[in-house]
N, C-alpha and C positions, 0 to 999 in steps of 0.2 A: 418813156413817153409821159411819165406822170408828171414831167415840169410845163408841159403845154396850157394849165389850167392857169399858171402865170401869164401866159401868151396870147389870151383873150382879144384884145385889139389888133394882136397880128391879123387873125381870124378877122374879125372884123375890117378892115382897113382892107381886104385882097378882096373882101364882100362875098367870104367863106359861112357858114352856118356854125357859129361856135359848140352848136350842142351836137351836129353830126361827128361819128367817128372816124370817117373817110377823110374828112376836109382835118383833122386834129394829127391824123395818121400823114397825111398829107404835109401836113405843117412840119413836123416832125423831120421829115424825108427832106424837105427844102432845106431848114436851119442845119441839117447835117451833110447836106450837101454843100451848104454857102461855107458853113468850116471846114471843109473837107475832113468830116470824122464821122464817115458813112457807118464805120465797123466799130464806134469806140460804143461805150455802155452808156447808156440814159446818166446817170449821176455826173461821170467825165463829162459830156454834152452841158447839163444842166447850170456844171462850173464854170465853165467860158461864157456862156448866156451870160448869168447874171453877170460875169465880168466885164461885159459890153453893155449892157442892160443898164443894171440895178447897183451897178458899183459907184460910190457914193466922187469917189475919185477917175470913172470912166471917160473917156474923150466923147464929148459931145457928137462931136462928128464921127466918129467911127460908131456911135450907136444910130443917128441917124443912116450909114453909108450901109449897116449891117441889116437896120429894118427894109430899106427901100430893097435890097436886094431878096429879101427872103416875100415880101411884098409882090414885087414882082414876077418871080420865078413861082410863086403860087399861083399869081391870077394869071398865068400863061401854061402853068397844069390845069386848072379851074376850066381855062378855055380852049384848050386843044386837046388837053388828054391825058 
C-alpha cells in the first residue's frame, strides 16, 4: 500500500480524506480490484499503476477509463459501505 501516497487526487477526486488510513486502505482495495490483482504484492500493483498513470508513453484514455473507475467504486464504498 505504500504506492498510495502517489495517488493523492484519487483520494481527493471520490472526496476521501487523503490523510485518513481507512479511505487510503480503501483506495488500495478498489485500484486492486479494478486490476483484478486482489492477491498480487503492493510492488506488482504499484507497476501496473504507474504503467497506466505515470508512463510517459501510457494511453490517455485508458488512464482516464482506469481513474474514473477506481473514482467511482470508491465514492460508492464511501457511500454505502
Amino acid at each position: 500500500m505504500f504506492y498510495i501516497k502517489h495517488l493523492r487526487y484519487l483520494l481527493e477526486k471520490a472526496g476521501a480524506d487523503p490523510r485518513d488510513f481507512k479511505s487510503k486502505q480503501m483506495l488500495d482495495d478498489c485500484i486492486r480490484e479494478v486490476l483484478e490483482m486482489e492477491k498480487a504484492d503492493a510492488p506488482v500493483v504499484w507497476e501496473k499503476v504507474k504503467s497506466i498513470l505515470f508512463d510517459e508513453k501510457a494511453d490517455p484514455e485508458k488512464r482516464k477509463e482506469f481513474e474514473e473507475k477506481v473514482v467511482k467504486m470508491m465514492v460508492k464504498k464511501l457511500i454505502v459501505g
